[in-house]
C-alpha positions in Angstrom: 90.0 -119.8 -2.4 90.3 -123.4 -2.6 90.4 -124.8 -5.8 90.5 -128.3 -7.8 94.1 -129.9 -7.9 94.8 -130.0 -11.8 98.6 -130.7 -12.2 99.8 -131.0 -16.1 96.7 -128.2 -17.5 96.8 -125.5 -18.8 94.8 -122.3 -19.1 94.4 -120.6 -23.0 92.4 -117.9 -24.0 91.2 -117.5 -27.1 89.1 -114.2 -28.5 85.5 -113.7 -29.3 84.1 -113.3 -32.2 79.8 -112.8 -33.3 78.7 -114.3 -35.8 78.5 -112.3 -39.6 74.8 -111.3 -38.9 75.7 -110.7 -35.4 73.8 -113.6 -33.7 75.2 -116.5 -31.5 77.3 -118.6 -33.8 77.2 -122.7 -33.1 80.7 -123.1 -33.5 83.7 -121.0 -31.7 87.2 -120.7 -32.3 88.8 -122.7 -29.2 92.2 -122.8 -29.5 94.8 -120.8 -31.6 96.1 -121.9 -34.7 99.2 -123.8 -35.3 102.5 -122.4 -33.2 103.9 -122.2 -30.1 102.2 -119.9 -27.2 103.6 -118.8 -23.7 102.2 -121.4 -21.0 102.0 -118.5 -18.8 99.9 -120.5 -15.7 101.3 -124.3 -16.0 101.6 -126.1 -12.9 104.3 -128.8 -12.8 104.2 -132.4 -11.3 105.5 -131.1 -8.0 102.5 -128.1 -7.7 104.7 -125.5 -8.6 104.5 -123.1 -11.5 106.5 -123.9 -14.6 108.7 -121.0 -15.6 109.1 -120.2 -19.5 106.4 -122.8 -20.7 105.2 -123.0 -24.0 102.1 -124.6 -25.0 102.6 -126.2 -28.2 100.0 -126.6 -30.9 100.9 -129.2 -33.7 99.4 -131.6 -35.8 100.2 -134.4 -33.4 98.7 -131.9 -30.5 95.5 -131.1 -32.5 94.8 -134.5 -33.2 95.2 -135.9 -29.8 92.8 -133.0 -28.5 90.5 -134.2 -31.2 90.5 -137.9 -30.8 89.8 -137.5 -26.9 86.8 -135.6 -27.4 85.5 -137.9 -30.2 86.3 -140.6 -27.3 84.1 -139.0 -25.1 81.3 -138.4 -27.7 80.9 -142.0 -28.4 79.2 -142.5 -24.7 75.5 -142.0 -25.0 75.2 -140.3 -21.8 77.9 -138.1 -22.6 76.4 -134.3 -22.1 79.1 -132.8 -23.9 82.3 -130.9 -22.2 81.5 -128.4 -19.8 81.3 -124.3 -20.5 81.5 -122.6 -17.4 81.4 -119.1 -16.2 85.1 -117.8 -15.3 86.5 -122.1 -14.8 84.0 -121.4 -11.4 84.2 -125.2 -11.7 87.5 -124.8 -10.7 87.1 -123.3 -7.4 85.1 -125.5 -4.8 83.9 -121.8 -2.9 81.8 -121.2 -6.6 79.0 -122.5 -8.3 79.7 -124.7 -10.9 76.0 -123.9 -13.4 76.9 -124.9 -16.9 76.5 -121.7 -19.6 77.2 -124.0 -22.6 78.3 -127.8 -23.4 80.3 -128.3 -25.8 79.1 -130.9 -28.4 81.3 -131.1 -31.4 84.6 -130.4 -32.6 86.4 -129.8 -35.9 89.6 -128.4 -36.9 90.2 -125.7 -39.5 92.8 -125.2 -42.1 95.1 -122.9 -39.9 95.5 -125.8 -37.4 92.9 -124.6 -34.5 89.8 -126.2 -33.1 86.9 -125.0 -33.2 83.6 -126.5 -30.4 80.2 -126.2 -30.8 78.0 -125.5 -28.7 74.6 -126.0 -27.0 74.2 -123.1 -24.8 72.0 -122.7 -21.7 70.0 -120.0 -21.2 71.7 -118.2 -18.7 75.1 -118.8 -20.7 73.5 -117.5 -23.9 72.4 -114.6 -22.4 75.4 -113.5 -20.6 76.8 -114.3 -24.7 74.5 -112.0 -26.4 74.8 -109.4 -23.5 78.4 -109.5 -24.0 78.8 -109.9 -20.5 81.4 -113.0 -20.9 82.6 -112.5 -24.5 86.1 -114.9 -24.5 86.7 -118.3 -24.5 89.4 -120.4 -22.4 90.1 -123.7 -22.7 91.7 -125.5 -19.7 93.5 -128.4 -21.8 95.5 -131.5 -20.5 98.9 -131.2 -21.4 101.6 -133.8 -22.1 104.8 -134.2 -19.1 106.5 -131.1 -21.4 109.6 -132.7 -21.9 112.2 -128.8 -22.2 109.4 -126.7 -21.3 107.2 -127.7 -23.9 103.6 -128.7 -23.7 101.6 -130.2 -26.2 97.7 -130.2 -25.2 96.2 -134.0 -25.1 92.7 -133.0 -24.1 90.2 -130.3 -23.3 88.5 -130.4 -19.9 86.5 -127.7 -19.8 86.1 -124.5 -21.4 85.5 -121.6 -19.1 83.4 -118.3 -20.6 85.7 -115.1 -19.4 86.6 -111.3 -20.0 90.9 -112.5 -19.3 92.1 -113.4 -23.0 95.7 -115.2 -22.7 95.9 -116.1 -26.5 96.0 -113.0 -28.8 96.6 -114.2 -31.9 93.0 -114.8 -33.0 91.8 -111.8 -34.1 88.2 -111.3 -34.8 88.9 -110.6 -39.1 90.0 -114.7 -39.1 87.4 -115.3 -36.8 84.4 -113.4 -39.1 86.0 -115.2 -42.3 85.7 -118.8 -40.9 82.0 -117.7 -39.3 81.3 -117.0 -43.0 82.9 -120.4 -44.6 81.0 -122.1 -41.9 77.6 -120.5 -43.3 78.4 -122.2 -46.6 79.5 -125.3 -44.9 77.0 -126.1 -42.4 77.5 -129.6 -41.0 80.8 -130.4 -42.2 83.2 -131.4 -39.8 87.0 -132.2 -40.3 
């Protein structure tokens, strides 16, 4: 397989959840909350993989993440950032189709970012089907001064079955659906 050099990213998981009537929510639960996570498949400056990483989430972190994708909105050919099946855009031996863009972000209480998104049809099949039912963000990641990353950016955002993050469960994830009902529009 030959695949896309991305030195200093990282690869995070995060859990599904449906919406509270059960149909394709806009927004989706991107990132974990505050804290620190195992960085289980960084690769370092010098291509190798980083033993005992952690992936730090912290205000600094979040806002960063946040700010960069606000950059990017603010170009008015910018299509939003890219969902893919499996990070297939990734590996130059698969097809790189789009199953979702990415068109807004927020941030809840807890510290996590949440996208939403503007699904294709393929993707939003595959999402209703519950064929691809997790999310993974590949994020760029700071030089991790002691083994510590703190996230700067999110590439992409690949649709998969291969959670790394398991701290979201699905009860948060059905509350904040439900604020977001009574919140609609409201970004932070």
């Amino acid at each position: 397989m030959k695949t896309r050099n991305l030195l200093g990213s990282a690869f995070a998981t995060c859990s599904a959840h449906d919406g509270a009537d059960g149909a394709t929510p806009a927004w989706f639960q991107t990132t974990p909350p505050y804290g620190d996570y195992p960085g289980g498949n960084i690769t370092g400056k010098d291509g190798k993989p980083v033993e005992n990483a952690v992936v730090r989430f912290d205000a600094a972190s979040v806002k960063a993440v946040v700010d960069a994708f606000r950059a990017r909105m603010a170009a008015s050919d910018w299509p939003g950032v890219l969902v893919d099946r499996e990070h297939f855009s990734l590996d130059l031996d698969k097809p790189s189709d789009a199953m979702a863009w990415a068109i807004d972000i927020r941030v809840a209480d807890d510290g996590s970012i949440w996208t939403k998104w503007r699904f294709t049809p393929e993707g939003e099949r595959l999402w209703k089907d519950r064929v691809l039912v997790c999310r993974s963000p590949l994020l760029k990641l700071d030089d991790g001064p002691d083994g510590v990353y703190r996230p700067t950016a999110l590439q992409s955002i690949g649709m998969t079955n291969t959670p790394h993050f398991k701290e979201l469960s699905t009860l948060a994830a059905a509350k904040a659906a439900a604020e977001e009902t009574t919140n609609k529009g409201e970004t932070r």
